[in-house]
C-alpha positions, 0 to 999 in steps of 0.5 A: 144185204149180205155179209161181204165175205165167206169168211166172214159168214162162217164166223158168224155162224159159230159166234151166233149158235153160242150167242142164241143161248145168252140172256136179251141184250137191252138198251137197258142193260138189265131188266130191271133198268139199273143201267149198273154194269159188273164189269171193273177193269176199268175204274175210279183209279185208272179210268184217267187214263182212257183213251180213244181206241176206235171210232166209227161215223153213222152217216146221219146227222140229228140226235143220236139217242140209245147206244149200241148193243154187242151180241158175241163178237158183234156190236149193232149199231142204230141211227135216227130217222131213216132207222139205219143199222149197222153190224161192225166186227169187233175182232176187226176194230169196227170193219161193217159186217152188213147193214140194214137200210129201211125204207120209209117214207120221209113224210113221217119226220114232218109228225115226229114230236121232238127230233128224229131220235131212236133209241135203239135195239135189243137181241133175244133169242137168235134175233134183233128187234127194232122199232121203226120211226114209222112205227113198223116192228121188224125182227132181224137175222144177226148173222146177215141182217135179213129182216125175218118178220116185219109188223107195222104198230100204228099209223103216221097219217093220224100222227102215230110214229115211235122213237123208243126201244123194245122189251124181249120177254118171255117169247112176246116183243113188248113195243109201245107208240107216240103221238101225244101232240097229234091226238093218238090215242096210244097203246102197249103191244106184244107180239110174238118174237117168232113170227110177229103175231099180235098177242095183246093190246092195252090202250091208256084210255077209254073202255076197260076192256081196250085198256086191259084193266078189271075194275075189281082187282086192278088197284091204286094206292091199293084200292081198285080202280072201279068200273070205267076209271078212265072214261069218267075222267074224261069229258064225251069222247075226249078219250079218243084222242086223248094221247096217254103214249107210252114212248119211253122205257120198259122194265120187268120183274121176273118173279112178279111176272110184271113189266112195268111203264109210263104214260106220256101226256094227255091231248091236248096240251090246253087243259081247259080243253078237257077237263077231269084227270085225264085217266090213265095219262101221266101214270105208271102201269104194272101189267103182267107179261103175258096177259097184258092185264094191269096188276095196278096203276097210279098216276102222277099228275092228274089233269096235266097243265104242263106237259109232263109225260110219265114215261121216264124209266122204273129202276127195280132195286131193294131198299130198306125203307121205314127199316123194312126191306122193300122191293121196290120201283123208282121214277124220275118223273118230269114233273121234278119228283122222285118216287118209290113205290113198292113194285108188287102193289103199287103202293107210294112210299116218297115222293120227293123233289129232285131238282130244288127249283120245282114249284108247280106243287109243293108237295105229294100228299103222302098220307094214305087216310087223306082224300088226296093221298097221292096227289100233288099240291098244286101251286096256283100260280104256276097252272096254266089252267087257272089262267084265260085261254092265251094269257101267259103263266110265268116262270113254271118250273120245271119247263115241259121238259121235265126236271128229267126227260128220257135220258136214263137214270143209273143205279149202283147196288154198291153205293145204293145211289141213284144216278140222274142227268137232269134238266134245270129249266123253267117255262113262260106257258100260254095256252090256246084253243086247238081243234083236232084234225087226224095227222095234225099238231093238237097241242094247244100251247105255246111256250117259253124255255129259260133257266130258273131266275138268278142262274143261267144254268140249265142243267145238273147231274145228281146222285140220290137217296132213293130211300131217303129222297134226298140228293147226295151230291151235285154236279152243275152243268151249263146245259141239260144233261141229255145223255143216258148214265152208266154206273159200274162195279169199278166205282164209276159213273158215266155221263155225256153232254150236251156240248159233247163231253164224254165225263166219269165220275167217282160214284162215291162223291162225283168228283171228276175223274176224266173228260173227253170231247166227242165230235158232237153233243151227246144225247146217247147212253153211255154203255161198256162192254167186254170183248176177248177179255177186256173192258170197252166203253163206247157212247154215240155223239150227235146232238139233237133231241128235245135240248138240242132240236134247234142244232139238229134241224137248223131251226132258228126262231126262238119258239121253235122245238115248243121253245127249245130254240131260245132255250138252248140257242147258246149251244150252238157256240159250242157243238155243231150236228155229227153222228159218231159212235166213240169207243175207248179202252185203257191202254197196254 
């Protein structure tokens, strides 16, 4: 790899000395995962007026997840598996500047869970860094692509691959795994951004010391957690393979030192299988930066029957809550609840549905003198393991999706509204008896994807009170908003759709404000820059995903992707696979 030109070399070498020195450049524009930008240019007055002002094509088809980043006068761009990157010069509306084509082995797309998606890069300090789907860690030389430092962070052969970003802070690279539905038994790593080096490593189950917890001073719900926490909610040795993955979003919060995560679900997906909660499945984790180890942890749905990983983002905002001012932490969680916890402590301040459709439980017990504090009230009826082994438990609402999968949420300090593409989706569930085999699917489930009865809508796109836990206005979509959302200071909020609609809406209200078809669903995060002084807009299309998995890989029997297939089988009407990145500006 090289850049193509002397020229262009040059003018690399200045953009990056002054680039060195800017804050990390993140999937997430922020630490704190607000995914709010400043930038208003363009906005609820003029943003009707968009148009396109340049595209680029990715060369791969499948869901193309995350969005670009720019660092100066660069924008890298990211494809799924084979993990292709791309540096396009933005002096020259997109000219490739070099690119970066891993080599990996094609046997990693057979125990990829739910398409081949990435979700992206970040920069820090003189140097992009990636996630390969194979689960190797490289760090990359902006100015030309040359890979400075390569780990690998798990093994494929025993179903371990990766699909998310990465978190630069404070010198260590925060990455974490998949593998849920083969029996991994995951982890969070740090490394060294300089050279790579393993500095710590916490797993989601078994002994305290592999999970980087103290049974005295790591609390829930401000009570320590005890000696062996997660062992005794395990039967035997299930915590072995117990998944508990972290593949979704990382967050961080400077003056606590924390950075803050979900854990995804336990193995396998028939609770009779393993029975007791399942500790620290299904949880978020606030661990400090430098040491790994858990300030605190509190976990959402104990004994998971339904598929409900945590890993959904924490956005960090202050809200006055119960009329006091509060730093706190927000989650969307798949299981259709919206929380907010204080982020210094853990402690659960609401916890509200955010999609009216939820009916596995009625509510979260929210009083802290209760046994239960904490926990969900579950409604029988809807729990797979209050039925026989292959007997079907119907209309479960939300499906294993989630009332919200990966696809980040947004928050506006100007509003002090939240936000969040979510999913309208229940599920027909039948489990099974599954024995584990290294490398193999351990799921034990078979499921049924359809829309709520008396709708055939599957999707919705909401503005929340994140203190009040209340939804403040709607929009229905026809499909599950799989597209990450982008909230501006121009009063703003941007979203993408499954048939491919670049959408902007009044942050005050969601009136629409403006729509554009992209060449193909959008499952990627809207993002907006700055370059030579004015304000761009660019969001990668190309279906695919979880919602989308049927179009991606050409699957066509109904129970295929666990019940996408069927579930999203009219999408094919109205998008078809592409991979394009789109970038608009206002005109002259």
């Amino acid at each position: 790899m090289r850049v193509p030109t002397i020229l262009a070399a040059l003018m690399l070498a200045g953009l990056m000395g002054s680039a060195s020195a800017q804050p990390p450049v993140l999937q997430t524009l922020d630490y704190a995962n607000t995914r709010f930008s400043d930038l208003a240019q363009i906005n609820a007055g003029n943003v009707s007026r968009l148009k396109v002002a340049w595209t680029f094509s990715t060369g791969v088809l499948r869901g193309h997840e995350g969005a670009p980043i720019v660092v100066g006068h660069i924008m890298v761009v990211h494809t799924p598996f084979p993990n292709s990157v791309y540096a396009l010069d933005l002096d020259h509306e997109g000219r490739i500047l070099w690119r970066y084509a891993p080599r990996q082995d094609a046997g990693v797309i057979a125990v990829m869970c739910c398409d081949t998606v990435s979700r992206g890069l970040a920069y820090a300090d003189g140097r992009l860094f990636l996630q390969q789907a194979d689960t190797t860690v490289v760090a990359l030389d902006p100015e030309t692509g040359r890979v400075l430092w390569s780990v690998k962070n798990g093994d494929p052969g025993r179903g371990e691959t990766n699909t998310a970003t990465v978190l630069p802070v404070h010198g260590k690279l925060i990455v974490g795994l998949a593998g849920g539905e083969y029996g991994a038994r995951c982890h969070v790593t740090a490394y060294d951004q300089a050279t790579g080096k393993q500095l710590w490593r916490a797993y989601a189950t078994g002994p305290d010391a592999d999970m980087l917890v103290d049974p005295d001073t790591t609390t829930e719900l401000g009570h320590p957690i005890g000696k062996d926490s997660s062992l005794k909610s395990w039967e035997g040795d299930q915590w072995r393979t117990g998944g508990a993955c972290s593949w979704g979003w990382f967050s961080y919060d400077p003056e606590l030192n924390l950075v803050y995560y979900g854990t995804g679900n336990p193995s396998t997906w028939n609770p009779a299988q393993r029975p007791g909660d399942n500790r620290w499945a299904m949880s978020i984790i606030a661990r400090d930066a430098d040491t790994g180890m858990a300030r605190w942890v509190y976990q959402m749905t104990p004994h998971d029957q339904w598929d409900y990983d945590g890993v959904n983002e924490m956005i960090l905002t202050e809200q006055e809550i119960g009329g006091r001012a509060r730093k706190v932490l927000t989650h969307f969680d798949r299981n259709g609840f919206g929380y907010t916890l204080d982020r210094a402590t853990g402690e659960l301040l609401v916890a509200e549905k955010f999609d009216p459709s939820v009916n596995w439980a009625s509510r979260i017990v929210m009083d802290p003198a209760a046994p239960d504090y904490g926990r969900p009230v579950v409604d029988k009826r809807y729990a797979p393991g209050e039925a026989d082994e292959d007997e079907t438990t119907k209309n479960i609402c939300p499906g294993a999706l989630g009332a919200k999968n990966q696809q980040p949420a947004a928050y506006s300090p100007k509003t002090r509204l939240f936000y969040v593409p979510t999913n309208h989706m229940c599920m027909d569930y039948e489990a099974f008896r599954v024995t584990y085999t290294p490398g193999q699917p351990y799921v034990g489930a078979t499921l049924t994807l359809h829309p709520p009865e008396g709708t055939d809508r599957t999707g919705a796109f909401i503005a929340w009170d994140g203190a009040k836990g209340r939804i403040a206005w709607s929009i229905p979509e026809p499909f599950s908003v799989w597209s990450g959302a982008l909230a501006t200071a121009g009063d703003v909020v941007f979203y993408g759709t499954l048939e491919g609609y670049l959408k902007a809406v009044d942050a005050r209200d969601g009136h629409e404000l403006y729509r554009f078809k992209t060449p193909s669903g959008i499952v990627g995060n809207v993002t907006t820059y700055l370059h030579d002084g004015k304000q761009y807009v660019a969001v990668l299309s190309g279906v695919g995903g979880w919602a989308g998995i049927g179009l991606a890989a050409g699957l066509t029997d109904p129970a295929d992707g666990s019940g996408a297939v069927g579930g999203y089988a009219a999408l094919s009407q109205y998008t078809a696979p592409g991979g394009q990145l789109t970038v608009f500006e206002l005109p002259q």
